[in-house]
C-alpha positions in Angstrom: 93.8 111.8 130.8 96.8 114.3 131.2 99.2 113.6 134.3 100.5 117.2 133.0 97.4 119.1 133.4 96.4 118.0 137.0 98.1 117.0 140.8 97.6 113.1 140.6 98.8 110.6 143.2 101.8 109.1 143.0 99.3 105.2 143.0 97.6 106.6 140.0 101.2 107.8 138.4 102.5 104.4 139.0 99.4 103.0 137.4 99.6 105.3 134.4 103.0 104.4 134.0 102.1 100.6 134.0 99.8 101.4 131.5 102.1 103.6 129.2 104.3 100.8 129.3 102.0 98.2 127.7 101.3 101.1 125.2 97.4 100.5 126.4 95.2 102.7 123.9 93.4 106.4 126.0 90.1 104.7 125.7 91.6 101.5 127.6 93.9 103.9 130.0 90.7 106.0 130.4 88.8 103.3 131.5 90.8 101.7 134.0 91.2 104.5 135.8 87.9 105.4 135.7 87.2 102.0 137.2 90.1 102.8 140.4 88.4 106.1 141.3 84.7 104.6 141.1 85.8 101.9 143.1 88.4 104.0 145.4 84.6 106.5 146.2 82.8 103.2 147.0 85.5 101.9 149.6 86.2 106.0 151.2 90.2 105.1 151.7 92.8 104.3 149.4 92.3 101.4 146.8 95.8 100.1 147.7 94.2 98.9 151.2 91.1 97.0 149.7 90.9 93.5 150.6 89.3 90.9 149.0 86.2 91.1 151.0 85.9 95.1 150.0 86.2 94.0 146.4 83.5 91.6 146.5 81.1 94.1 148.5 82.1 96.7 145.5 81.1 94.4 142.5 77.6 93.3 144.8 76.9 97.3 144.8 77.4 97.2 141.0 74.8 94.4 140.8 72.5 96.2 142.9 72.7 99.5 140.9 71.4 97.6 137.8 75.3 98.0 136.5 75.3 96.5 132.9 77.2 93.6 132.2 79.3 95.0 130.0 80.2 98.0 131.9 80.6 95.5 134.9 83.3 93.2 133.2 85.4 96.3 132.1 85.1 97.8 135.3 86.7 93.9 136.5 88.9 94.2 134.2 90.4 97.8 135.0 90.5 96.5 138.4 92.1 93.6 137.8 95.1 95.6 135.9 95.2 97.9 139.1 95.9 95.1 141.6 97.9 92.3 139.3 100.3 94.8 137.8 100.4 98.1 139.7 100.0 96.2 143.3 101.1 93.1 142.4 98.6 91.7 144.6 96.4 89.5 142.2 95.2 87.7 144.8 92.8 90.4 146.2 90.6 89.5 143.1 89.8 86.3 143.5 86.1 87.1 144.6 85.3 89.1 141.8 83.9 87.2 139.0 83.0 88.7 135.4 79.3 88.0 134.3 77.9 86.4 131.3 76.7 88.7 128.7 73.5 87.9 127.4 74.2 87.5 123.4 71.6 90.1 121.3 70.7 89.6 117.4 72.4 93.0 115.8 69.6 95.0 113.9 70.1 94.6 110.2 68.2 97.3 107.9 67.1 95.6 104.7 68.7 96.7 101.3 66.0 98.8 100.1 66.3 100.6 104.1 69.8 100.9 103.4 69.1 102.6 100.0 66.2 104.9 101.5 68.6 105.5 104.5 71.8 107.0 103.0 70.1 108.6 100.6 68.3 110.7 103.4 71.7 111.5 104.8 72.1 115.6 105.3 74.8 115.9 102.9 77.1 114.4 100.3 80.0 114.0 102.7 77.3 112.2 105.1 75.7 109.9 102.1 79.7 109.0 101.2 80.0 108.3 104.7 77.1 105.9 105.2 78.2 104.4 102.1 81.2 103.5 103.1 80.3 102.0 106.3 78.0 99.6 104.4 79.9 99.0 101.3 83.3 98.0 103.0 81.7 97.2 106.1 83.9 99.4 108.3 83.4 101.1 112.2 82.9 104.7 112.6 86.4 105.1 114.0 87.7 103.6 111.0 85.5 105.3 108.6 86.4 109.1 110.3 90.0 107.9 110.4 90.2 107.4 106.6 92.8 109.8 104.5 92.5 110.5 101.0 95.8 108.3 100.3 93.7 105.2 101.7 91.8 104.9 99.0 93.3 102.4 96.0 91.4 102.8 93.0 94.0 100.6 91.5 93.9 97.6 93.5 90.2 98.8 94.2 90.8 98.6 98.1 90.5 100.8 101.4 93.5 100.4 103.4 92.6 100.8 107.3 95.1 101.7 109.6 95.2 100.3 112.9 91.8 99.1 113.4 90.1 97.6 116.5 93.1 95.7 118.3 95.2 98.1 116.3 95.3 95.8 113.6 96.0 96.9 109.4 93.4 95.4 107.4 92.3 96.1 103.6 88.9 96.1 102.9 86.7 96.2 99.5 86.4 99.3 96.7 83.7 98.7 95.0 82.7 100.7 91.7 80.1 102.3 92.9 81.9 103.2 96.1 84.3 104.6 94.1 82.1 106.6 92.1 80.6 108.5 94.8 84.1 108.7 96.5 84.9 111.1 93.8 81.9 112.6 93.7 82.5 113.6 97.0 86.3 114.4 96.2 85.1 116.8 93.6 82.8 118.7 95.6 85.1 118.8 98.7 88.6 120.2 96.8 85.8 122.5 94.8 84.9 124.3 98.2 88.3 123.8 99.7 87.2 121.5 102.6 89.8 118.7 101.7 93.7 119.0 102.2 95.8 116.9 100.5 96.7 113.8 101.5 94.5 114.9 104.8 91.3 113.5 106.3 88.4 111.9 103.6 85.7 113.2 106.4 87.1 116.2 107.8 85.6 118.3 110.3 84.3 121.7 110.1 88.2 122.6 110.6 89.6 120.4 107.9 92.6 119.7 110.4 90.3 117.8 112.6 88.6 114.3 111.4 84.7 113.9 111.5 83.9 112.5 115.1 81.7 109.6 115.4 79.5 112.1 117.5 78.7 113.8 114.4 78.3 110.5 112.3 76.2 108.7 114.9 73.9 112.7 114.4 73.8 112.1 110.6 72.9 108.3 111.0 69.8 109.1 113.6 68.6 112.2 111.1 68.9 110.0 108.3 66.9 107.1 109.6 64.3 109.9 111.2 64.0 111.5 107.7 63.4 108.0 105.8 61.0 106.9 108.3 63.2 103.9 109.4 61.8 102.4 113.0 64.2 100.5 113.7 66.9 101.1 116.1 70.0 102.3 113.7 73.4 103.4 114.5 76.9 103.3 112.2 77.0 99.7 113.9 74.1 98.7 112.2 75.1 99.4 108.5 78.3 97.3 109.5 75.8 94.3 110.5 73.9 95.0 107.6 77.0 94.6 105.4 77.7 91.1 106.6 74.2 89.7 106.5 73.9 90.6 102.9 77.2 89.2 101.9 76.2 86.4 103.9 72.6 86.0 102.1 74.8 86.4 98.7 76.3 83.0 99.2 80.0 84.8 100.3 82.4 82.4 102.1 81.6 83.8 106.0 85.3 82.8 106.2 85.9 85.6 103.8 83.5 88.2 105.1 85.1 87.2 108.5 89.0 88.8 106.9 87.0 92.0 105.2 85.5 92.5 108.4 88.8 92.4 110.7 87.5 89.9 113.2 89.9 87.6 114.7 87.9 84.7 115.4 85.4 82.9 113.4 83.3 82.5 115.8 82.3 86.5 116.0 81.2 86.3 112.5 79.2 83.5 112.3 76.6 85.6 114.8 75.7 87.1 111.3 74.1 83.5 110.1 71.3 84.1 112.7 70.0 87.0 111.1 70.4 86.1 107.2 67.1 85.7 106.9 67.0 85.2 103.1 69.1 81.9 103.7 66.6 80.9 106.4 63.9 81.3 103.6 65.7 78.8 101.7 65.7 76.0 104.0 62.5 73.4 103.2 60.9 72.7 106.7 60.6 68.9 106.9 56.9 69.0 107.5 56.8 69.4 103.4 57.9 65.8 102.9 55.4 64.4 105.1 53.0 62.6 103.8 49.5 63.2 104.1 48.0 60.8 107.8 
């Protein structure tokens, strides 16, 4: 979204604008305005003469399109920056209600799939890659955003910069990270794929950064080539990172800081599918005695 490359209304200037001023990340601006034009093809006028009727008819059409809920709320939520802040008319949205979102189980690989799974990775750069985002327990944005300087063999930590909610975080080094951290290094400077001080993953123009696009390819070949059914993405070795510190016995208060999440309750989803310490519970129909 570039007002300099294309004519764009002066509504939809004032709404970038708004936007710029909150500093609002692309993705976010992205999406908002996506959710203005979707809704401004819907209604066949101008979004600034909706009324609160013609909102509530556009989030029924949503529903009746099988719209996600997900995809729904952030499409309220677009809408709802559009008309409190742009139009300062708030009021126009008080029909339009975000939905529940049904709450799913994450897929966790077990440690012997994780093993079978980076090792099946196309490359060493890919297998580094994987092993980062189950050994520090870090997003595909913040695993192709990782420089060489990030990396404190010292202090034994990875130092991500503005995270989800563009938030600085630290998370864990450990030895065997490292290890194949310079593994990689090596191999990299040897075929003069790494700048210094650049990108630890870089593209095939060692300017650029991976993309998760290209992770997300690695992952599914990966999982493909070690015969892994289950439904895996760079998400998954995330959940799978937190389960098994979970199912070590790790405080979930600490796994909650090494994972970046700002509310407790987010991590303790992982307790559902620590299966190990589900194991370990005695049923009480053991200490019943015999009728």
């Amino acid at each position: 979204m570039n007002p300099s490359t294309q004519a764009i209304s002066p509504l939809r200037q004032r709404m970038i604008e708004d936007m710029r001023m909150r500093k609002l990340c692309a993705k976010t601006q992205t999406g908002y305005i996506r959710a203005v034009r979707q809704f401004a093809a819907f209604l066949g006028r101008p979004p600034d003469t909706a009324s609160v009727e013609d909102l509530r008819r556009f989030q029924l059409h949503l529903v009746d399109q099988g719209t996600s809920p997900i995809t729904l709320n952030a499409t309220i939520t677009g809408l709802k920056f559009f008309f409190d802040v742009t139009l300062d008319r708030g009021e126009l949205m008080a029909k339009m209600q975000p939905v529940r979102v049904p709450q799913k189980l994450p897929v966790v690989l077990g440690r012997d799939e994780v093993a079978r799974l980076i090792a099946a990775a196309p490359s060493l750069k890919y297998q580094t890659a994987l092993s980062i985002a189950y050994g520090a327990g870090l997003r595909a944005s913040e695993v192709m955003a990782l420089k060489v300087g990030d990396i404190d063999s010292q202090r034994m930590t990875l130092r991500v910069e503005q995270g989800k909610g563009r938030k600085d975080r630290y998370a864990m080094l450990s030895p065997v990270l490292l290890e194949r951290l310079r593994a990689w290094w090596r191999l990299a400077h040897a075929q003069g794929k790494m700048l210094p001080g650049g990108w630890l993953f870089p593209g095939l123009n060692p300017m650029d950064s991976l993309s998760t696009r290209q992770l997300n390819r690695a992952i599914h070949a990966a999982a493909e080539a070690a015969q892994i059914d289950k439904r895996v993405s760079m998400h998954t070795l995330r959940h799978s990172f937190a389960t098994h510190l979970l199912e070590q016995k790790v405080d979930i208060r600490v796994i909650q800081v090494l994972l970046g999440h700002k509310r407790l309750e987010t991590t303790s989803l992982y307790t559902h599918v620590a299966t190990e310490i589900l194991r370990e519970v005695v049923s009480p129909l053991e200490s019943l005695e015999p009728a």
